[in-house]
Each structure stands twice: as C-alpha cells, then as structure tokens.
C-alpha positions as CSV (number, residue, x, y, z in Angstrom):
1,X,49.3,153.5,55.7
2,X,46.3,152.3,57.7
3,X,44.2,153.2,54.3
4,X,46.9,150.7,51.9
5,X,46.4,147.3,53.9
6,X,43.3,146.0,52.9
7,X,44.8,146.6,49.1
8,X,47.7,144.4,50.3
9,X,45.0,141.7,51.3
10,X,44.1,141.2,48.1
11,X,46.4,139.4,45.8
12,X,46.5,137.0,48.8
13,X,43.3,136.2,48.7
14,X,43.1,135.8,44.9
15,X,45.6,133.6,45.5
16,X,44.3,131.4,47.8
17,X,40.6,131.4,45.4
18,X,42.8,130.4,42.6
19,X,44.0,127.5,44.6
20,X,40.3,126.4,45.5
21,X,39.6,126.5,42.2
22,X,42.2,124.3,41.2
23,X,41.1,121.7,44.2
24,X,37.9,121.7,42.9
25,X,39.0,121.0,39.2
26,X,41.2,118.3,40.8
27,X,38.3,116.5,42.8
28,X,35.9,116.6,39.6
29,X,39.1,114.9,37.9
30,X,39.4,112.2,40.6
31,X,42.2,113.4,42.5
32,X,42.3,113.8,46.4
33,X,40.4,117.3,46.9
34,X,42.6,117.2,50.8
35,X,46.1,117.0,49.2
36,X,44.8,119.3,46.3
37,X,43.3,122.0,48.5
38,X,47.0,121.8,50.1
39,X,49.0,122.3,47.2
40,X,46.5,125.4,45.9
41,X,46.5,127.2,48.6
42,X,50.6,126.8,48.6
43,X,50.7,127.1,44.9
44,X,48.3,129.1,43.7
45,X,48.2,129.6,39.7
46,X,50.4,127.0,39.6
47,X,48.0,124.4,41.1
48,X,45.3,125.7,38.6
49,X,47.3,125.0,35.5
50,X,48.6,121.7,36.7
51,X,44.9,120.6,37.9
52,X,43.9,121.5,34.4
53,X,47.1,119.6,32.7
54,X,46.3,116.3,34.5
55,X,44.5,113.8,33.0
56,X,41.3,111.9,34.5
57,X,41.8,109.5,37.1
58,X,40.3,106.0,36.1
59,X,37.4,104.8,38.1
C-alpha cells in the first residue's frame, strides 16, 4: 500500500502543472494570471483548452 501512494500523487500533480500552464498562456494573452492560476489549478485541462480558445485581450 505504502509502495502505491506516490503513484496516486501523480495525476494530481499533472493536474495542477496543466493548470499553470494554462495561467501562464492566459497572462501572455492579457488576462489576470491571479484569477487564471485559480481556475487551473481547479480546472485543470479544462483551463488549458479555454486559455488557448480565448482571444487576445486589447491593450
């Protein structure tokens, strides 16, 4: 059992590297990197495919 838990770790924390990677394609889009670092650590994949739907924020 002891041997299995770091195995369970891991789709967590792929998870929560997806959602970083999806705050960071937000921020160089011009969205709030905060609220997006939120929403990818919550949603993951998710996050990353709507970071990469959006459009650019005007300047």
């Amino acid at each position: 059992m002891a041997d299995s838990l770091p195995l369970a770790y891991l789709p967590m924390f792929l998870h929560c590297v997806i959602g970083l990677v999806a705050a960071q394609v937000a921020q160089r889009k011009g969205y709030d990197l905060g609220l997006w670092m939120v929403w990818g650590m919550v949603g993951g994949t998710v996050a990353l495919v709507d970071a990469l739907r959006r459009p650019r924020q005007p300047q």
